[in-house]
C-alpha positions as CSV (number, residue, x, y, z in Angstrom):
1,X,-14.0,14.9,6.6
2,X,-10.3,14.9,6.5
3,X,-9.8,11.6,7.8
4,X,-12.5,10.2,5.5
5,X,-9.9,11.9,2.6
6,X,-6.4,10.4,4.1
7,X,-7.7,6.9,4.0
8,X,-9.1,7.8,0.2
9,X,-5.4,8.9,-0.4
10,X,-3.9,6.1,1.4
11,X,-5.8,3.5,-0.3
12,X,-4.9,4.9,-3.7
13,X,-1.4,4.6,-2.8
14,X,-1.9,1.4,-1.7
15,X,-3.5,0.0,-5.2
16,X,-0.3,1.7,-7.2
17,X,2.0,-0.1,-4.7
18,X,-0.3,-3.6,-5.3
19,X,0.2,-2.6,-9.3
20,X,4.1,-2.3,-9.0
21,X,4.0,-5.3,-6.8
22,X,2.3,-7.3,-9.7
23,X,4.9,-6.0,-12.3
24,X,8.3,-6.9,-10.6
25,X,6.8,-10.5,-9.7
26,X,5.7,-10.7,-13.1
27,X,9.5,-9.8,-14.4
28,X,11.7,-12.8,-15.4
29,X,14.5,-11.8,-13.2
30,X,12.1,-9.8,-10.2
31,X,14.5,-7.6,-7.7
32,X,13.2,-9.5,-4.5
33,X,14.5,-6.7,-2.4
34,X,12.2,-3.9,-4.4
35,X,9.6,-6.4,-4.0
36,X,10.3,-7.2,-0.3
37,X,10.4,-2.9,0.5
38,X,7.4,-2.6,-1.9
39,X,5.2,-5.3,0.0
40,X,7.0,-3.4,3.2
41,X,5.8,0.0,2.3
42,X,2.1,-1.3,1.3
43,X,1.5,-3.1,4.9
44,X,2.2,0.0,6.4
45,X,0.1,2.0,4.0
46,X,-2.7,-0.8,5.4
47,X,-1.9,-0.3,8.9
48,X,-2.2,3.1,9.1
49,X,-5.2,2.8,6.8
50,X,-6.7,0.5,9.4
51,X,-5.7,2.7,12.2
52,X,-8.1,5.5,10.9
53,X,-10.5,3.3,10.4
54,X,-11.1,2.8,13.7
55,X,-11.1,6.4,14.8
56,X,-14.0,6.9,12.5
57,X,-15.8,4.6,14.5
């Protein structure tokens, strides 16, 4: 199903945005605004993630 696919997609993007999110904070001198727009762009990656979701069911 192509929904079933998007969230598959989605959630994949959403673990490389958890990785890089792991790798600034782990930096001695993080950027806190790449990590504020990183942690930004992976809620809305959940959201819409969640959003699907629920038309499944």
């Amino acid at each position: 199903m192509a929904i079933e696919a998007r969230i598959r997609e989605l959630g994949s993007r959403h673990e490389n945005l958890d990785r890089a999110i792991h790798e600034e904070a782990s930096r001695p001198a993080s950027d806190e605004l790449r990590l504020r727009e990183l942690k930004r762009r992976k809620l809305r990656l959940k959201e819409e993630m969640e959003t699907l979701q629920k038309r499944l069911h």
